[in-house]
C-alpha positions in Angstrom: 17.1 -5.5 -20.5 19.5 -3.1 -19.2 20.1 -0.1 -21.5 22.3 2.8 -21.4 20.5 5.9 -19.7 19.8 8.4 -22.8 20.5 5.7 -26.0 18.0 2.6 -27.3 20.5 0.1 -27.3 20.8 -2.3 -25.1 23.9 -2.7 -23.7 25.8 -5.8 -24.7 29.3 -6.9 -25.6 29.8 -6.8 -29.6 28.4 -2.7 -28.6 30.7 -2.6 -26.1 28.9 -0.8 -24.0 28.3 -2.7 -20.8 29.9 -3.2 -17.1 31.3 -6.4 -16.1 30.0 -8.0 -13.2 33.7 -8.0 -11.6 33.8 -3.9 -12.5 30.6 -3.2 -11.1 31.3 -4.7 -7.9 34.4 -2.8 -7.2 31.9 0.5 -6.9 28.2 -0.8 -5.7 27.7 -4.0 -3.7 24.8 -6.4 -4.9 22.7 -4.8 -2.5 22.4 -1.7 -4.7 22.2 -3.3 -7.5 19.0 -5.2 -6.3 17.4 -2.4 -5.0 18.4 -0.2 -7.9 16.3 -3.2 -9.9 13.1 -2.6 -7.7 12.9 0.9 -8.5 12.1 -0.2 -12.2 8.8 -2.2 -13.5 9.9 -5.8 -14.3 8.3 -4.8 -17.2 10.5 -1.9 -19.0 13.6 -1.8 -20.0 16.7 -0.3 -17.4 18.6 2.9 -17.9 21.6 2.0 -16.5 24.0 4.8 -15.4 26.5 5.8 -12.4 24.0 8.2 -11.8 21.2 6.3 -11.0 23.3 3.8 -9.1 24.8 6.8 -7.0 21.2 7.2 -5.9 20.0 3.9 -5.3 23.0 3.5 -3.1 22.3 6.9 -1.8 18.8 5.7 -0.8 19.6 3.1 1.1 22.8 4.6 2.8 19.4 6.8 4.5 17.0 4.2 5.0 20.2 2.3 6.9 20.7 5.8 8.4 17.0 6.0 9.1 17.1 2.7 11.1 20.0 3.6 13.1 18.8 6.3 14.4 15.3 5.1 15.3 17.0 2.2 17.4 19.1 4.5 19.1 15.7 6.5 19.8 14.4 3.3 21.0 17.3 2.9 23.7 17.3 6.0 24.4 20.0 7.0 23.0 18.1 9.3 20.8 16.8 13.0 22.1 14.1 14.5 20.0 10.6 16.5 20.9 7.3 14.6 21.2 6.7 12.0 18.3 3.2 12.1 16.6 2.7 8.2 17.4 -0.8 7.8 16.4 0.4 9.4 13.0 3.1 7.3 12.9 1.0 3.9 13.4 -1.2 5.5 10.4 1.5 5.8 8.2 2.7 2.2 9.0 -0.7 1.1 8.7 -0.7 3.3 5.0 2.4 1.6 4.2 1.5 -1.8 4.5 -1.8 -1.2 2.8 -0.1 0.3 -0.3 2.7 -2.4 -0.7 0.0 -4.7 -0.7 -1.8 -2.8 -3.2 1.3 -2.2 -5.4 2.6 -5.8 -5.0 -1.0 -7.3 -6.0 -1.1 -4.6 -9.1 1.5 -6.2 -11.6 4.3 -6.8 -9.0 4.8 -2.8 -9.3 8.3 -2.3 -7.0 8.7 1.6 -7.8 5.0 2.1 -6.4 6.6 -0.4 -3.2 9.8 1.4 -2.9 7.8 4.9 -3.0 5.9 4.1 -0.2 8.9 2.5 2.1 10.7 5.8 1.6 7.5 8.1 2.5 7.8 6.0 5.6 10.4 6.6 6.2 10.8 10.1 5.3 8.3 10.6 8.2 9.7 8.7 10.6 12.7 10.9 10.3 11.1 14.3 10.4 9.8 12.8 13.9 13.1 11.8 14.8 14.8 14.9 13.6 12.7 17.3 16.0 14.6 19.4 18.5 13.4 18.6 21.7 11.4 21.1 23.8 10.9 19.6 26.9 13.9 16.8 27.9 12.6 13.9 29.7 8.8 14.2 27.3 6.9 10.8 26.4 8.5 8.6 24.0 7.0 6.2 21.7 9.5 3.8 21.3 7.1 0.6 20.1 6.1 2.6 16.9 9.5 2.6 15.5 10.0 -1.1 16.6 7.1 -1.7 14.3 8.5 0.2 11.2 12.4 -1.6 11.6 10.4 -4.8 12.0 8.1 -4.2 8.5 11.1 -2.7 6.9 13.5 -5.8 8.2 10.7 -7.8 7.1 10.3 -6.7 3.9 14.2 -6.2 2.6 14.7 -9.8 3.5 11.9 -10.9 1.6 14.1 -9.4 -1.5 17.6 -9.7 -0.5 19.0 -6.9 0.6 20.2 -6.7 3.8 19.9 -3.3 5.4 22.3 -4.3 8.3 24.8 -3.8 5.7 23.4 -0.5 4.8 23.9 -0.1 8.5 27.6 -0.6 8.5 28.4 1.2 5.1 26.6 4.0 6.3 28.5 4.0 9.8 32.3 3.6 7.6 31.2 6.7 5.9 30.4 8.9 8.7 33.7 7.8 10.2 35.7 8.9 7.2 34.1 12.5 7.4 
C-alpha cells in the first residue's frame, strides 16, 4: 500500500489524499515509478512523496549518466587516468553475487538496488579520474561487462535505461 510519507493512512480517494495516475505522469514517467517501487520491500507499506520520487528519478538520471559515459569510454571518446580493472571485475563479480543473495533472501530490491548503485558509484570514480599520462592502457571490456549486467538486469524489471539515457541527455541540453 502506498502511504503518505510522514501520516499512517493510506492514501485513497474518500481521504483524498492520492495522485491520479494521469497527474503523476505529467511529472515522473513509469520508469521512476518502477524503480522508485524497488527501492521498498514488497513487504512494507510506501511513503509516497515528491521527494522521494525526485530521487528515484534522480538516481537513475546517474545510472543513465553512468552508462553514457562508460560507452563513450569504451569508444574512446572518453579520457580518464588508468582504470583499476581487476578492481572493477571484483566489484562486478561482488555485484552479481550480492543480487543473487538479496534476490534469493525474500526478493529484497533495496538490498539489489544498493548494490547496482555501489557499482556503479565505482565505476564512475574510475571514469571520473583526470588523466596523467594521455594515450595510458584502457580497459574497455570491463565496462562492457557492467552496461551488459546492468542492461540485463533493468530489462528483467522494466525499466528501460535507454530512456534514462535520453532524459538525461534533454537535460544537459537545457543547461
Amino acid at each position: 500500500h502506498l502511504h503518505v510519507k510522514g501520516k499512517e493512512e493510506k492514501m485513497s480517494k474518500s481521504l483524498k489524499n492520492y495522485i491520479t495516475i494521469k497527474d503523476f505522469l505529467k511529472t515522473f514517467s513509469p520508469d521512476v515509478f518502477r524503480f522508485f517501487c524497488l527501492r521498498s520491500s514488497y513487504r512494507s507499506a510506501i511513503d509516497y512523496s515528491d521527494s522521494a520520487m525526485l530521487q528515484a528519478q534522480q538516481l537513475l538520471l546517474g545510472l543513465g549518466s553512468f552508462l553514457e559515459d562508460a560507452r563513450a569510454y569504451m569508444k574512446g571518446q572518453l579520457a580518464c587516468g588508468s582504470v583499476r580493472e581487476a578492481m572493477l571485475w571484483e566489484r562486478l563479480s561482488s555485484t552479481k553475487r550480492a543480487v543473487k543473495a538479496a534476490l534469493a533472501d525474500d526478493f529484497d530490491t533495496p538490498r539489489v538496488v544498493d548494490a547496482i548503485l555501489g557499482l556503479a558509484h565505482h565505476g564512475n570514480g574510475q571514469l571520473r579520474a583526470s588523466p596523467k599520462e594521455p594515450g595510458g592502457p584502457r580497459s574497455p571490456a570491463v565496462f562492457g561487462a557492467i552496461i551488459s549486467y546492468f542492461e540485463q538486469f533493468f530489462e528483467t524489471v522494466g525499466i528501460s535505461l535507454a530512456n534514462q539515457q535520453l532524459a538525461n541527455s534533454c537535460a544537459q541540453n537545457q543547461r
